[in-house]
C-alpha positions in Angstrom: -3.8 113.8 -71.2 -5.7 110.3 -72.1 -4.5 107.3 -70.6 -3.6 105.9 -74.0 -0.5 108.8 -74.0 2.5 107.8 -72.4 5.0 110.7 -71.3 8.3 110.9 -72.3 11.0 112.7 -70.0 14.9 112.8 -70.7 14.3 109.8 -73.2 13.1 107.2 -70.3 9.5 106.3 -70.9 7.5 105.7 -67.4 4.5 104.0 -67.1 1.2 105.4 -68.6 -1.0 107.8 -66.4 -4.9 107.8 -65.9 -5.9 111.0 -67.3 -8.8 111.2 -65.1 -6.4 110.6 -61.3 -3.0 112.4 -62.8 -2.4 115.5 -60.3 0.5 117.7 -60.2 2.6 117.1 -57.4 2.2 119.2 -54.3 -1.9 119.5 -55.1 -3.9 118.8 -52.7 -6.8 115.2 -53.7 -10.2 115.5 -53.5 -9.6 113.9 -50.0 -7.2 115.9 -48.8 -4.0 114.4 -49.7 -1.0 114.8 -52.1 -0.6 113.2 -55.5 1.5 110.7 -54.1 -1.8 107.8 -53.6 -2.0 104.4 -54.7 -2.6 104.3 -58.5 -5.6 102.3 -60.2 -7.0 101.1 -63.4 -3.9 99.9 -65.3 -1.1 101.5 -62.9 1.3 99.6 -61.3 -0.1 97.8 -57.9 1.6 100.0 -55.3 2.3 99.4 -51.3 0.4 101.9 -49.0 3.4 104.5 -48.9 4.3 104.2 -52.5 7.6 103.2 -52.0 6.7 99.8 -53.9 6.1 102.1 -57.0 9.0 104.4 -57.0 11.5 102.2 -55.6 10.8 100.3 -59.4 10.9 103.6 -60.9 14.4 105.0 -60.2 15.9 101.1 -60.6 14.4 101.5 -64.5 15.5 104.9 -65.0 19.2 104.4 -63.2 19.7 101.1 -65.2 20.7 99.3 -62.0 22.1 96.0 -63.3 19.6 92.9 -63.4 17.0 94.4 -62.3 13.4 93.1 -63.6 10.0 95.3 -63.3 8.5 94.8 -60.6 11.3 93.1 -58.7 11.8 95.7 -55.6 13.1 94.7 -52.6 10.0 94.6 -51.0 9.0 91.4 -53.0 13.1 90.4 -52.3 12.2 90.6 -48.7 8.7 88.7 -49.5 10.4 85.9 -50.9 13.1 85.9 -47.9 10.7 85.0 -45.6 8.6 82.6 -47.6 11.9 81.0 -47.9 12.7 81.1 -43.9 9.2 79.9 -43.8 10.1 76.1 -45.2 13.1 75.4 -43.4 12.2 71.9 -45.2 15.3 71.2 -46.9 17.5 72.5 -44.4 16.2 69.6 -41.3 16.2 67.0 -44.3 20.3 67.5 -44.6 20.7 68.0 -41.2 18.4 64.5 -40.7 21.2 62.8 -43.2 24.2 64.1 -42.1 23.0 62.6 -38.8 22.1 59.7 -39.9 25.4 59.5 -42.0 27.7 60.5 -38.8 25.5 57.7 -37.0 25.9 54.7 -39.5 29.5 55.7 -39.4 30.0 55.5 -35.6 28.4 52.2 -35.7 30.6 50.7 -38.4 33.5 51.7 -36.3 32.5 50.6 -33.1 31.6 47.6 -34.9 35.1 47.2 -36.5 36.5 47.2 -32.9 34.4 44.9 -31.8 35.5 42.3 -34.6 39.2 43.4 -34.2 38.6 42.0 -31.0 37.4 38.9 -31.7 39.4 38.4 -34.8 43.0 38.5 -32.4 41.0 36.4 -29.6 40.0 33.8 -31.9 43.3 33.7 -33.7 45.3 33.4 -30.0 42.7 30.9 -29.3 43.6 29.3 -31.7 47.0 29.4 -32.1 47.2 28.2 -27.9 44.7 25.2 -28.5 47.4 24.0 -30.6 49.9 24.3 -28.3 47.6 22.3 -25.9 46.6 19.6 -28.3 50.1 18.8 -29.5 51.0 17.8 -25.5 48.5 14.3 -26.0 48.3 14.6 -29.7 51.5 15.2 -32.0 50.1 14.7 -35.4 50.0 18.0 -37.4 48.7 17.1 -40.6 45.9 15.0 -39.2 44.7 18.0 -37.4 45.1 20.3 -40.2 42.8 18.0 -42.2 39.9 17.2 -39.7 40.0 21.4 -39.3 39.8 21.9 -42.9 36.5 19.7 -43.2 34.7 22.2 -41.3 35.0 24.6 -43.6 31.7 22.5 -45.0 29.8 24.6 -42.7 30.1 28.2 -44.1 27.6 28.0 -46.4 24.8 26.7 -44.5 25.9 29.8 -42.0 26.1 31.9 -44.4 22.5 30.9 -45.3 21.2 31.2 -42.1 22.3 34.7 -41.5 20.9 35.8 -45.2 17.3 34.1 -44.4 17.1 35.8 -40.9 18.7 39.3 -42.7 16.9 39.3 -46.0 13.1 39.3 -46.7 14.0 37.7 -50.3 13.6 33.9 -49.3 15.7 31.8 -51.1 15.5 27.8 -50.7 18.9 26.2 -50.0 20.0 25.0 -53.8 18.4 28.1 -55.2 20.8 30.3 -53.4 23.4 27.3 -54.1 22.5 27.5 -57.7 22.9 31.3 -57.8 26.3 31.3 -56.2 27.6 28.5 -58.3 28.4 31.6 -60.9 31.1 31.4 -59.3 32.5 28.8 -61.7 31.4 30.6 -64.4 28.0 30.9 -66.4 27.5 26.7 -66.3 27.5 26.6 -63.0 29.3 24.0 -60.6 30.9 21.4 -63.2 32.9 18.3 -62.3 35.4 20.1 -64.5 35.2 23.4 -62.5 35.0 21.4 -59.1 38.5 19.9 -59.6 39.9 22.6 -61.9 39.1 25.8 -59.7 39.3 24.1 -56.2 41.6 21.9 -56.2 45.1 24.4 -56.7 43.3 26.4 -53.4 42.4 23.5 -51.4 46.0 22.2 -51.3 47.5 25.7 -51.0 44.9 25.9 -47.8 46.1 22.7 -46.6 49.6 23.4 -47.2 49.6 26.8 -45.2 47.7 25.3 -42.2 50.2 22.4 -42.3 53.0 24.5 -42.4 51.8 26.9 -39.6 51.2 23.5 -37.3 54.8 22.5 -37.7 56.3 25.6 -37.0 54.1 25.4 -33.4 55.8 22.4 -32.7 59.3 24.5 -33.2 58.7 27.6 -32.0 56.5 29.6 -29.5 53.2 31.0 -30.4 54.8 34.4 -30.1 57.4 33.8 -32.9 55.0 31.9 -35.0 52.3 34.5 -35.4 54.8 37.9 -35.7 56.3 35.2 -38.6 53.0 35.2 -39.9 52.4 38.5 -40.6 55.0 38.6 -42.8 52.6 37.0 -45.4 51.2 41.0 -46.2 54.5 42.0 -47.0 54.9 38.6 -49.4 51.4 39.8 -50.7 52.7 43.5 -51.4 55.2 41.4 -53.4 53.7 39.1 -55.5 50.7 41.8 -56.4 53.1 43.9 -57.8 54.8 41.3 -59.9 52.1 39.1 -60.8 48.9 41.4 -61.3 51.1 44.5 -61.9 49.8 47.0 -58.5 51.3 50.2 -58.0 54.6 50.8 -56.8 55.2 51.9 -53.8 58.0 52.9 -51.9 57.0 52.9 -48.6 55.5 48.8 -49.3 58.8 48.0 -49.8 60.3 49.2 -47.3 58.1 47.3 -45.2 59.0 44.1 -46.9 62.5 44.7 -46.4 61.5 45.4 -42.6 59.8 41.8 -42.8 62.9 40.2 -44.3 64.9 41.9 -41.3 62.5 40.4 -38.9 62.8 37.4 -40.6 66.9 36.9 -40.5 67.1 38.3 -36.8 64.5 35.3 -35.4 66.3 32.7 -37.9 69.5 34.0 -35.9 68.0 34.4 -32.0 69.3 30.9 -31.6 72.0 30.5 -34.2 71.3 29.4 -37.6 71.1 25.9 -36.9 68.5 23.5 -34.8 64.8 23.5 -34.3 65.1 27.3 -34.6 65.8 27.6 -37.8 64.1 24.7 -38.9 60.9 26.5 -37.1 61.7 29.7 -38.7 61.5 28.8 -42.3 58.5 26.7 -41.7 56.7 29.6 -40.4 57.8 31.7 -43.7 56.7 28.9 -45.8 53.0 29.3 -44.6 53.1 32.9 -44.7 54.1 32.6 -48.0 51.7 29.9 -48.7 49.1 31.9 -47.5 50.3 34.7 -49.9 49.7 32.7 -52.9 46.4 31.8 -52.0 45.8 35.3 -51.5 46.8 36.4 -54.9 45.7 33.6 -56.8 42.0 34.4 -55.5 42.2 37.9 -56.0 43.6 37.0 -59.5 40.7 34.0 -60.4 37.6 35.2 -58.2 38.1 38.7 -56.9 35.0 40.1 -57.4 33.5 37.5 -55.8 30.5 38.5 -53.3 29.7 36.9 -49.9 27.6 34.6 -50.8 30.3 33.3 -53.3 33.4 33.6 -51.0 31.1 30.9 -48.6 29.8 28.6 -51.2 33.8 28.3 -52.6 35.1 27.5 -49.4 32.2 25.1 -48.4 33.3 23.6 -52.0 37.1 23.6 -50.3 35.8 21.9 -47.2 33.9 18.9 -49.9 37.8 18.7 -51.9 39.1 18.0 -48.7 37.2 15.4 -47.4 36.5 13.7 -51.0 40.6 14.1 -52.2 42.3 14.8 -49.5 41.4 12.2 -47.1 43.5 9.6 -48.6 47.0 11.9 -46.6 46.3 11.3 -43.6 45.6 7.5 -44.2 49.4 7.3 -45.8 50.6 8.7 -43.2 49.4 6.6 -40.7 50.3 3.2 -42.8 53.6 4.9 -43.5 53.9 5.4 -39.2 54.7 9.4 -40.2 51.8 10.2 -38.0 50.1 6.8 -35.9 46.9 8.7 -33.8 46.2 5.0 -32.3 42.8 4.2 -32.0 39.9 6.8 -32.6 38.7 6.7 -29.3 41.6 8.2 -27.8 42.4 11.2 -29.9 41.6 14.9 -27.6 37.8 15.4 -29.8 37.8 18.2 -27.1 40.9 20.0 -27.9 40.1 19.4 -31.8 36.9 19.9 -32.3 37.5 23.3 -29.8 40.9 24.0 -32.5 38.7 23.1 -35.7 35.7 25.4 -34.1 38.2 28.6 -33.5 39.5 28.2 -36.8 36.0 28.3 -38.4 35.2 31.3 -36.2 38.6 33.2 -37.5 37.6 32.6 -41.3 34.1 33.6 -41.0 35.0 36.7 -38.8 38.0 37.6 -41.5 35.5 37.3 -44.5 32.5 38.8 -42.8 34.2 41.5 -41.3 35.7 42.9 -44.6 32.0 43.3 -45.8 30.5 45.0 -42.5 33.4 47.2 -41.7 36.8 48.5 -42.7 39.0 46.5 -44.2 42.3 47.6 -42.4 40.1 46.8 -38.8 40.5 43.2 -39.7 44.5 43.6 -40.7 44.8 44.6 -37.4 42.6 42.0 -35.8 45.4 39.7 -37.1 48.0 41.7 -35.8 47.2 41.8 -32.1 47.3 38.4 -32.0 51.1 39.1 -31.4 50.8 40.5 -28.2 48.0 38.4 -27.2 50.0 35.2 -27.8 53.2 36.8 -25.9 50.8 37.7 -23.0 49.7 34.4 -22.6 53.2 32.7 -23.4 54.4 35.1 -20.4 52.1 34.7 -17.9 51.3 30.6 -18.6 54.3 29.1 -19.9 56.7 31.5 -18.5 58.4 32.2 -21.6 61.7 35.0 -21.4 61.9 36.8 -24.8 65.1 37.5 -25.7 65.7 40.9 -26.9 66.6 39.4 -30.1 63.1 38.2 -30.5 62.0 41.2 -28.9 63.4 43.4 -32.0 62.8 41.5 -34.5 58.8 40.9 -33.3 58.8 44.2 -33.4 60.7 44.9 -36.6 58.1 42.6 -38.1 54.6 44.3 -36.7 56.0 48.0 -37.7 56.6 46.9 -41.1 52.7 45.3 -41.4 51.6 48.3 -40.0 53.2 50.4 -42.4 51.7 47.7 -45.3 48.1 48.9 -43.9 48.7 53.0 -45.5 46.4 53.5 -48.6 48.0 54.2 -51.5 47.6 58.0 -51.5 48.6 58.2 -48.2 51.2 60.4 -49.1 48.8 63.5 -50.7 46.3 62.7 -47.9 49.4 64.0 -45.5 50.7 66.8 -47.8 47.0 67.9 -47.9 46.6 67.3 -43.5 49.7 69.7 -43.5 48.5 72.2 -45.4 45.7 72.6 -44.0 47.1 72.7 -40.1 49.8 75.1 -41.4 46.7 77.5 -43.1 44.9 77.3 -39.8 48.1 78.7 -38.1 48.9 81.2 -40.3 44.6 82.3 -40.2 45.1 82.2 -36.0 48.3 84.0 -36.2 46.6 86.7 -38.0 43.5 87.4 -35.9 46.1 87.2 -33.3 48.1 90.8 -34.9 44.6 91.9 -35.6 43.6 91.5 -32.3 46.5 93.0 -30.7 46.0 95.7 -33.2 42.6 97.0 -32.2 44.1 96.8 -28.1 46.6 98.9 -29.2 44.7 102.0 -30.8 42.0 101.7 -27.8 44.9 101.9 -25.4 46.5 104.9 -27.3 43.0 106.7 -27.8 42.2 106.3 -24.0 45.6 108.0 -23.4 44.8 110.9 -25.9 47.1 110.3 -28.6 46.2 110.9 -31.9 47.2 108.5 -34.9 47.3 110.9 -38.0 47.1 109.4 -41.1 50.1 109.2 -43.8 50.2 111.8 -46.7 
C-alpha cells in the first residue's frame, strides 16, 4: 500500500498511512514494540502514548458534535492552563471593582461630612439672626448687606478650579467662558437686567421673608416651615414643567399643608403666630419659585455657571437694589442710626454663614449625592430645637411638636426617587427568593440526616414501582 492510497472502512475515511511504517496490529517493530508508535512523514503529530492520535480518531468517526481535527482534549487542557497562566484580566477587574467600591465609600463619607456642615451652617445661621435682631431690628437691611456677598462666589469658585485643574484659565477668560450662560453673546446689558433681575428679587424676597418670620417665631418653627418649600417644589414642577406624577409627592404635600395649619393654629389663628406662620410659608414658597424658575431658564447649567450667575446676583443687588434699604431708612421703616454702631460682627458673621450654606448646597450637589444635601437642610430642625432648648429655654408644645414633625416626615418622603416603588417590589422579591432558596437547602438538608439516620439503623428504603 503507497502512502498516496487512503483506506476506506465502513464509509469513514482515516488519515493516509506510510506504506513503508504501516504494521498490522499485534506485530511486533523492528524495535521491539507494537504498531501502536508515533507516526511520521505526513501522519498526524501524536503524544508519546498515542492517545493524542486516537482520541481525534474515534471523535471523527462517532461524529461527536463540534468537534474540529485536531481539537482533543489534550490541546483543551493546553489551552486551560495557558489561560490560568494570565490571570491578567481577572486582577485588572478585581483592581476596578476596588477602585469603584473605594471612590464610592469616599463620596459617601464625604456626603456626611457636608450633611454636617450644611445643617451647622444653616443653625448658624438661622441663631446669628436671632442674636443680631436683640441690638439690631432691621430685616431687610441685613438681608441686603448678606446678599452682596454673594459677589464672592466666583472668585472662590476660581480659586478652587486653579488649585484643582492643570488647565490655567486667567480670571475674564474663565468669566468669558461662563458668560454662555446668557446665551451665545455672552453677558449683555440686556441679559444682565433681563435674566438676573426676576432671581435677584425672588432671592431678596425669600431671605426677607425668612428674616421676618425670625422676628415672630422661634428658629425651630421657622426652619421645619421652611422645609415645606420641597413640597411647594413637588408642586409647581408638576404644573409648570409637567414632572411625573406621583402619588406618594403628594401625599407629602398634603403632609406639609397639615404641618402648616397645626403651627398657624399652636397659638390660635390670630397674633404674631400667625402673622409668623404665613411669613415663613411665603419664603418657602419664594424660594420654590426660584427653584423652578432656574431649573426652567438655566438647568443645565455647570458649576462654573451656577457661580458666575450668582456673583452676577450679588452685582444686581448692590447696583439695583441698594436704593431699598435707603427708602426705608428716609421712610423711618428701618432707621440703623449711624454706621458706626451697627453689630459688623454679628453681620458680617450672619452674611459669612450664609455664603458658606450656598456654596456648600451648590458644591455639594456636584461632589456627592444629591439627597445628602436635602438632608443637610433637614437637620437643621433638630439642631435649631437643640439649641432653642438648651439656650433660650424654649417649651415645645406638643402642638408644635406634631406638626414639626408632620412637616420633616413629609420632606423625607419628598427625597424617594421616582421608581422607588419597583426598586422595593424588586428588594422584595429578591429577600422572599432567598427565603424560599434557604428554606429548601433547609428540607434538603434534613433529608440527607434522615436516610443516614435510617441506614445507620438498618432500614432499607426500597424504591417505588
Amino acid at each position: 500500500m503507497s502512502s498516496a492510497e487512503s483506506v476506506v472502512e465502513s464509509g469513514i475515511g482515516l488519515e493516509p498511512l506510510d506504506g513503508k511504517n504501516t504494521l498490522l496490529p499485534g506485530k511486533a517493530t523492528p524495535t521491539g514494540g507494537t504498531g501502536r508508535g508515533p507516526l511520521v512523514n505526513g501522519g498526524p503529530k501524536v503524544t508519546a502514548n498515542g492517545l493524542h492520535d486516537i482520541e481525534d480518531r474515534i471523535l471523527r468517526i462517532t461524529g461527536y458534535y463540534g468537534y474540529n481535527p485536531g481539537y482533543s482534549s489534550h490541546r483543551r487542557e493546553d489551552g486551560l492552563e495557558s489561560h490560568a497562566e494570565t490571570p491578567g484580566s481577572e486582577t485588572s477587574a478585581e483592581s476596578q471593582s476596588y477602585q469603584t467600591c473605594t471612590s464610592t465609600v469616599l463620596k459617601v463619607l464625604g456626603g456626611l461630612l457636608m450633611v454636617l456642615c450644611i445643617s451647622s451652617s444653616w443653625v448658624g445661621t438661622t441663631q446669628v439672626v436671632k442674636l443680631t435682631f436683640q441690638s439690631f431690628s432691621c430685616p431687610f437691611f441685613i438681608s441686603w448687606f448678606s446678599s452682596n456677598w454673594n459677589i464672592l462666589f466666583f472668585p472662590i469658585y476660581y480659586s478652587g478650579h486653579v488649585v484643582t485643574t492643570r488647565e490655567k484659565q486667567t480670571p475674564i477668560q474663565k468669566f468669558r467662558e461662563c458668560s454662555k450662560l446668557f446665551g451665545e453673546e455672552g453677558m449683555t446689558l440686556k441679559h444682565f437686567v433681563k435674566r438676573t433681575a426676576p432671581f435677584s428679587i425672588l432671592w431678596t424676597l425669600t431671605n426677607y421673608l425668612y428674616l421676618m418670620a425670625l422676628k415672630k417665631l422661634t428658629a425651630t418653627d421657622v426652619s421645619a416651615l421652611y422645609c415645606c418649600h420641597k413640597a411647594f417644589v413637588f408642586l409647581l414642577s408638576w404644573i409648570v414643567l409637567k414632572d411625573r406624577f406621583m402619588g406618594v409627592r403628594i401625599v407629602a404635600a398634603i403632609m406639609a399643608i397639615t404641618g402648616i395649619v397645626m403651627m398657624a393654629y399652636a397659638d390660635g389663628f390670630h397674633g404674631d403666630s400667625f402673622v409668623g406662620v404665613a411669613l415663613a410659608v411665603g419664603s418657602a414658597s419664594t424660594s420654590a419659585l426660584y427653584k423652578v424658575l432656574f431649573k426652567m431658564f438655566l438647568g443645565s447649567a455647570n458649576l462654573g455657571e451656577v457661580a458666575h450667575f450668582l456673583s452676577t446676583m450679588g452685582f444686581f443687588n448692590l447696583i439695583f437694589i441698594s436704593c431699598v434699604p435707603l427708602i426705608l431708612y428716609f421712610t423711618k421703616v428701618e432707621q440703623w442710626g449711624s454706621l458706626s454702631s451697627l453689630p459688623w460682627g454679628y453681620m458680617c458673621g450672619l452674611a459669612g454663614l450664609w455664603l458658606v450654606f450656598n456654596i456648600l448646597v451648590h458644591v455639594g450637589v456636584v461632589l456627592t449625592y444629591p439627597i445628602l444635601i436635602s438632608i443637610g437642610t433637614l437637620l437643621s430642625v433638630p439642631g435649631n430645637a437643640a439649641v432653642d432648648v438648651l439656650k433660650h429655654e424654649v417649651i415645645f408644645s406638643m402642638v408644635r411638636l406634631a406638626a414639626t414633625c408632620i412637616i420633616c416626615l413629609g420632606f423625607l418622603l419628598l427625597l424617594l426617587p421616582e421608581e422607588w416603588d419597583s426598586v422595593t417590589l424588586r428588594f422584595l422579591a429578591t429577600i422572599a427568593d432567598k427565603k424560599s432558596e434557604d428554606h429548601g437547602e433547609e428540607l434538603t438538608e434534613s433529608s440527607i440526616h434522615t436516610r443516614s439516620r435510617s441506614r445507620a439503623n438498618g432500614a432499607v428504603s426500597l424504591p417505588l414501582a
